[in-house]
C-alpha positions as a Markdown table, in Angstrom:
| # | Residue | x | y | z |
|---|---|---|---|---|
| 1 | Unk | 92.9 | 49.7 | -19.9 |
| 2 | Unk | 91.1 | 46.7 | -19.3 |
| 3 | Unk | 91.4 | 44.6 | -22.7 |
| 4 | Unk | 89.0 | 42.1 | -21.3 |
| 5 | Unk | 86.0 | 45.0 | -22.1 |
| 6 | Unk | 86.9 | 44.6 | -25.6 |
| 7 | Unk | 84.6 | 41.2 | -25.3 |
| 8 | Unk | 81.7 | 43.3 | -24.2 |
| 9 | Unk | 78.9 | 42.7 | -24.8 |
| 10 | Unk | 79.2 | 39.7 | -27.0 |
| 11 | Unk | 82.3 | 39.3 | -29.1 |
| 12 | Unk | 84.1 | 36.4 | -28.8 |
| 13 | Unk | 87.4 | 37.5 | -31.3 |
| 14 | Unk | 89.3 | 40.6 | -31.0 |
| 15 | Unk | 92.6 | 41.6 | -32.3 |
| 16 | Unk | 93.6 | 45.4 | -31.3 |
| 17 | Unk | 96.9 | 47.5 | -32.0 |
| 18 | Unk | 97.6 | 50.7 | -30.2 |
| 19 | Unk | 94.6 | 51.0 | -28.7 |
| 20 | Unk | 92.8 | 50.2 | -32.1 |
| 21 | Unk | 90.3 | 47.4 | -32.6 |
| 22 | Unk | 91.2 | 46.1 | -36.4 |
| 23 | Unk | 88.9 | 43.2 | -35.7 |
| 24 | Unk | 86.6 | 41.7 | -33.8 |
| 25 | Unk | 84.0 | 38.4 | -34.2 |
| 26 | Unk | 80.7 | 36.9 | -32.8 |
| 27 | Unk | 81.6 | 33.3 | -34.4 |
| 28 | Unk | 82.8 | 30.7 | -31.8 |
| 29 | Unk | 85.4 | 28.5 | -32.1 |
| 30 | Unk | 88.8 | 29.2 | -33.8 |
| 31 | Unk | 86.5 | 30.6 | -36.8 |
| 32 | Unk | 87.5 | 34.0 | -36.2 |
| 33 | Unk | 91.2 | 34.2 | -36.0 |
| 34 | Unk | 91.5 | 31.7 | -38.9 |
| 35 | Unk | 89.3 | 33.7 | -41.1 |
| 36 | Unk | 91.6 | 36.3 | -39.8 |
| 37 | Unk | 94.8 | 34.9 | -41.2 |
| 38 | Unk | 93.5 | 33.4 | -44.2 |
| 39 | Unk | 91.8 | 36.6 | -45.5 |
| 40 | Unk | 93.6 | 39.4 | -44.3 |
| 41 | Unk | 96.9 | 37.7 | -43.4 |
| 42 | Unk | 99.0 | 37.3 | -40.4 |
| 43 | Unk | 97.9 | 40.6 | -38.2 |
| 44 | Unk | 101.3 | 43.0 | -37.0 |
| 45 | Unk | 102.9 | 41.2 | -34.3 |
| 46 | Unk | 102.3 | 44.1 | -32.2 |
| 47 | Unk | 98.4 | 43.4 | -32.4 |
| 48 | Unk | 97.3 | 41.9 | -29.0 |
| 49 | Unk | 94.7 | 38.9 | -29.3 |
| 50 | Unk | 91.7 | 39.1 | -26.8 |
| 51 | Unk | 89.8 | 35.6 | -26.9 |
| 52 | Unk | 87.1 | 34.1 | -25.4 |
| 53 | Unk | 88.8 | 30.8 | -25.3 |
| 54 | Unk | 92.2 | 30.0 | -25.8 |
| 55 | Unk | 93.0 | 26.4 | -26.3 |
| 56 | Unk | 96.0 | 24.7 | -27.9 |
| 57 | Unk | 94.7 | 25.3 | -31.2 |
| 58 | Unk | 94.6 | 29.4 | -30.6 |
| 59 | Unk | 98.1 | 29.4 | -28.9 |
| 60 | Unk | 99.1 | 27.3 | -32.1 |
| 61 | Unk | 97.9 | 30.5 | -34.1 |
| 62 | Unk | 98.9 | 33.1 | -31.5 |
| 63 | Unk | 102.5 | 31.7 | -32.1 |
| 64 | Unk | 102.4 | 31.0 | -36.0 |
| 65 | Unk | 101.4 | 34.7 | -35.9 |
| 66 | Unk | 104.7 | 36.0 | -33.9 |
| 67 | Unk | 101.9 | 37.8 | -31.6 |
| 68 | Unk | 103.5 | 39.1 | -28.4 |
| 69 | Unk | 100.9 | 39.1 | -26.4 |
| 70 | Unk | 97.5 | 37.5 | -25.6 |
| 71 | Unk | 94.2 | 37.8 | -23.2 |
| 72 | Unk | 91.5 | 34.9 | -22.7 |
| 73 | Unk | 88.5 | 35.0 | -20.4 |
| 74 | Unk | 89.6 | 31.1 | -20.2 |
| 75 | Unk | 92.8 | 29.1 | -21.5 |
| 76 | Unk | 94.0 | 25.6 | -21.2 |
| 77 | Unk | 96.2 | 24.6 | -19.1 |
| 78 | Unk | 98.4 | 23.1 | -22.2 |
| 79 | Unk | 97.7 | 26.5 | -24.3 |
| 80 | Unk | 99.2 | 28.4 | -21.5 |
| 81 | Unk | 102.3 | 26.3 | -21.4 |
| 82 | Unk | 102.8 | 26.4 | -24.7 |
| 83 | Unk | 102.3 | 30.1 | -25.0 |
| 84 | Unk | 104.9 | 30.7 | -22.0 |
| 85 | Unk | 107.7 | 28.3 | -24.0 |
| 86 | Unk | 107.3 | 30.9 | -26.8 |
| 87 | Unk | 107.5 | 34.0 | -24.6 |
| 88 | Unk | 103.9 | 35.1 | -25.2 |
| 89 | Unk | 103.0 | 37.6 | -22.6 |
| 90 | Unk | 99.4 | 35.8 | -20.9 |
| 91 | Unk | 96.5 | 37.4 | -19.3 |
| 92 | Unk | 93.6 | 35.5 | -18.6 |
| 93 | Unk | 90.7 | 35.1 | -16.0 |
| 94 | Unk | 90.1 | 31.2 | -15.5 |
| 95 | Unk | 92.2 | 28.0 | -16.3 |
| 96 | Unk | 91.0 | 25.0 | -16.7 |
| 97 | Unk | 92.4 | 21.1 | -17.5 |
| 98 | Unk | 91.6 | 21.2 | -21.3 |
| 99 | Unk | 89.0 | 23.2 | -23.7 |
| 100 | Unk | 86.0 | 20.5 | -23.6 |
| 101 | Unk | 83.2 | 19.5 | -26.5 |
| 102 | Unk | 79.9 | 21.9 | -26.0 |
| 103 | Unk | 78.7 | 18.7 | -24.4 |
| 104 | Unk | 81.2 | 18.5 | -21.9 |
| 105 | Unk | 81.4 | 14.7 | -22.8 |
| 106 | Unk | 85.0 | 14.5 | -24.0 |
| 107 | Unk | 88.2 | 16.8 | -25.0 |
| 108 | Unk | 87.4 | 19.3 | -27.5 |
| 109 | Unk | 88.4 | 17.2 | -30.8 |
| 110 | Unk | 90.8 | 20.1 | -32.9 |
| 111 | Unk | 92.4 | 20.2 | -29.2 |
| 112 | Unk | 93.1 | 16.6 | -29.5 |
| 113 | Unk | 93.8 | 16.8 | -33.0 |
| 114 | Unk | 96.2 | 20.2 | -32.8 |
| 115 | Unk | 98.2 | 18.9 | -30.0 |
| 116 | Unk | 99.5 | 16.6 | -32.2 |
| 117 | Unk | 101.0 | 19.2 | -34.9 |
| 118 | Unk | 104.6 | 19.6 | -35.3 |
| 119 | Unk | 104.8 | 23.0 | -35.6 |
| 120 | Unk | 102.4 | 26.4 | -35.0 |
| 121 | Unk | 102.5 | 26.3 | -39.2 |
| 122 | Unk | 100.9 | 22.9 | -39.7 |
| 123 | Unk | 98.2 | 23.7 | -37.2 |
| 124 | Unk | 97.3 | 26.6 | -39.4 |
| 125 | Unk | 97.2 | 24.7 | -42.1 |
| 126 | Unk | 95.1 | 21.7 | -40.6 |
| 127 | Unk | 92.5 | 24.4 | -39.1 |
| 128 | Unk | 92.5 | 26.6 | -42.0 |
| 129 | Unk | 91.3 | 23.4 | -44.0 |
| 130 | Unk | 88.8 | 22.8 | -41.5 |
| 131 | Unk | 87.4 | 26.3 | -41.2 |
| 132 | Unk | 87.9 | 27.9 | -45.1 |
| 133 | Unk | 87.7 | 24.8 | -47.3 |
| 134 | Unk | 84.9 | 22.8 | -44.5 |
| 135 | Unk | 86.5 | 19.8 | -44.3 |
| 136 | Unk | 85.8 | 18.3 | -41.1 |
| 137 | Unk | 87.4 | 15.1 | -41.8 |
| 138 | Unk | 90.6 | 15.8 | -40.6 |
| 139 | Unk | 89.5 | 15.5 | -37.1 |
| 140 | Unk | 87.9 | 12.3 | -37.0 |
């Protein structure tokens, strides 16, 4: 099984146990598996996470999730080190320096700003402020 077809044609979030999709997004960003959490809680840790894009703030969640195992078309090089320390099982098709602004200009600023978290729990609860109660001050 090829998880990666999951994506097909245009999803950018899915989450699937045994074999099962129990969700799946459009939204970009770390939208989807924060609205995932914060509505429907943390998903079985058996669940396997296929992302678009998995930057430190997704590996943050992966982790604060207990998941076992994750696929990204693209990670960060930091995300993937971070998922290794915590035993996460990583598939992915391309790896690159850091998760970069739509503009290319700069480093992705909840990258910046999730790197600095002390734990996978307080970058859940800095991105679930962020993405359910739209407060984008944080990351200034």
């Amino acid at each position: 099984m090829n998880y990666f077809d999951y994506l097909n044609p245009d999803k950018t979030c899915v989450l699937s146990l045994n074999g099962e999709i129990i969700y799946e997004s459009y939204e970009n960003g770390v939208k989807p598996f924060v609205k995932y959490i914060y509505y429907h809680g943390k998903p079985d840790e058996n669940a396997i996470l296929i992302d678009k894009i998995i930057g430190v703030a997704i590996a943050n969640l992966a982790i604060y999730c207990n998941l076992k195992t994750v696929y990204a078309k693209l990670i960060s090089k930091p995300a993937l080190e971070l998922l290794k320390e915590h035993k996460i099982d990583v598939h992915y098709e391309d790896l690159v320096d850091h998760i970069l602004r739509k503009d290319r200009s700069d480093i992705c600023p909840l990258e910046k700003k999730v790197l600095s978290a002390n734990s996978p729990d307080e970058a859940y609860v800095f991105l679930k402020e962020i993405v359910i109660n739209n407060n984008p001050i944080h990351i200034k």
